[in-house]
N, C-alpha and C positions, 0 to 999 in steps of 0.2 A: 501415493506410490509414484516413485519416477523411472520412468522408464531409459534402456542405456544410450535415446538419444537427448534425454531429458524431459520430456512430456510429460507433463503432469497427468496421472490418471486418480479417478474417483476409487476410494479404499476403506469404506467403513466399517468396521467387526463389532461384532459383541461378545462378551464372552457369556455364555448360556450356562456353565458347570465350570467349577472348579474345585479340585480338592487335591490332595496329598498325590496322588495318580493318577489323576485323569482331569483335561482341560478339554473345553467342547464352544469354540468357536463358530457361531453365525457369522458369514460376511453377506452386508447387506447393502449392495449393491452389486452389479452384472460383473461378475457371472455369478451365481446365486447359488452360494454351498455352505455346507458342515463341515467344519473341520475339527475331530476327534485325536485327540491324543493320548495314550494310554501308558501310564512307566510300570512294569510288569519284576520286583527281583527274581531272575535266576541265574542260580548256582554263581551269588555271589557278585553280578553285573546286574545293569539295568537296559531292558528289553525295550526300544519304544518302538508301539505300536500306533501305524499313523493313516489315518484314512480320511478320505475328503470324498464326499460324498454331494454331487453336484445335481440343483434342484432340476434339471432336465438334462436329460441322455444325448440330444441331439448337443446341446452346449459344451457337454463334459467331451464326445468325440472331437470336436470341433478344437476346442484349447489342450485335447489331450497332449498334443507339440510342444505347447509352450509348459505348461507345468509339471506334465513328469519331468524335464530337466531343470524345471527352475527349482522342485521341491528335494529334489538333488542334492540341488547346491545349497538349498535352507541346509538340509540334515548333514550336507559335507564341513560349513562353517561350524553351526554346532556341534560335530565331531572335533574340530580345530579347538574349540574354545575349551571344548571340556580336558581337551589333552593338556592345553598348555596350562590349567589348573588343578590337575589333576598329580601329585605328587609323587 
């Protein structure tokens, strides 16, 4: 991962689950979480459900600054992508 002064930072995942609606990501490396993805149809859209679930409480307060607005921006670009493919 590079950060926006350019710094290279450590980024390793794994994916743990995959299927049709739900992807469930290990990152294994600091800060040390689950990331759950869940695509749900209702009434004709797709719902996704996203939760990241961080292996200690002290950690997850601590970068809560930096990644609710960076997961933000994840689900805002993929909003963008799906719009401009979307007919």
């Amino acid at each position: 991962m590079h950060g926006p002064d350019g710094t290279d930072y450590a980024n390793e995942s794994r994916f743990v689950e995959t299927s049709a609606n739900r992807i469930v990501i290990k990152h294994c490396c600091a800060p040390d979480f689950t990331l759950s993805i869940t695509l749900t149809e209702t009434e004709g859209h797709t719902r996704l459900d996203w939760r990241q679930a961080f292996d200690d409480p002290q950690v997850a307060a601590a970068v809560a600054h930096i990644v609710q607005p960076a997961n933000e921006q994840n689900l805002d670009r993929l909003q963008a992508v799906l719009a401009a493919t979307t007919p």
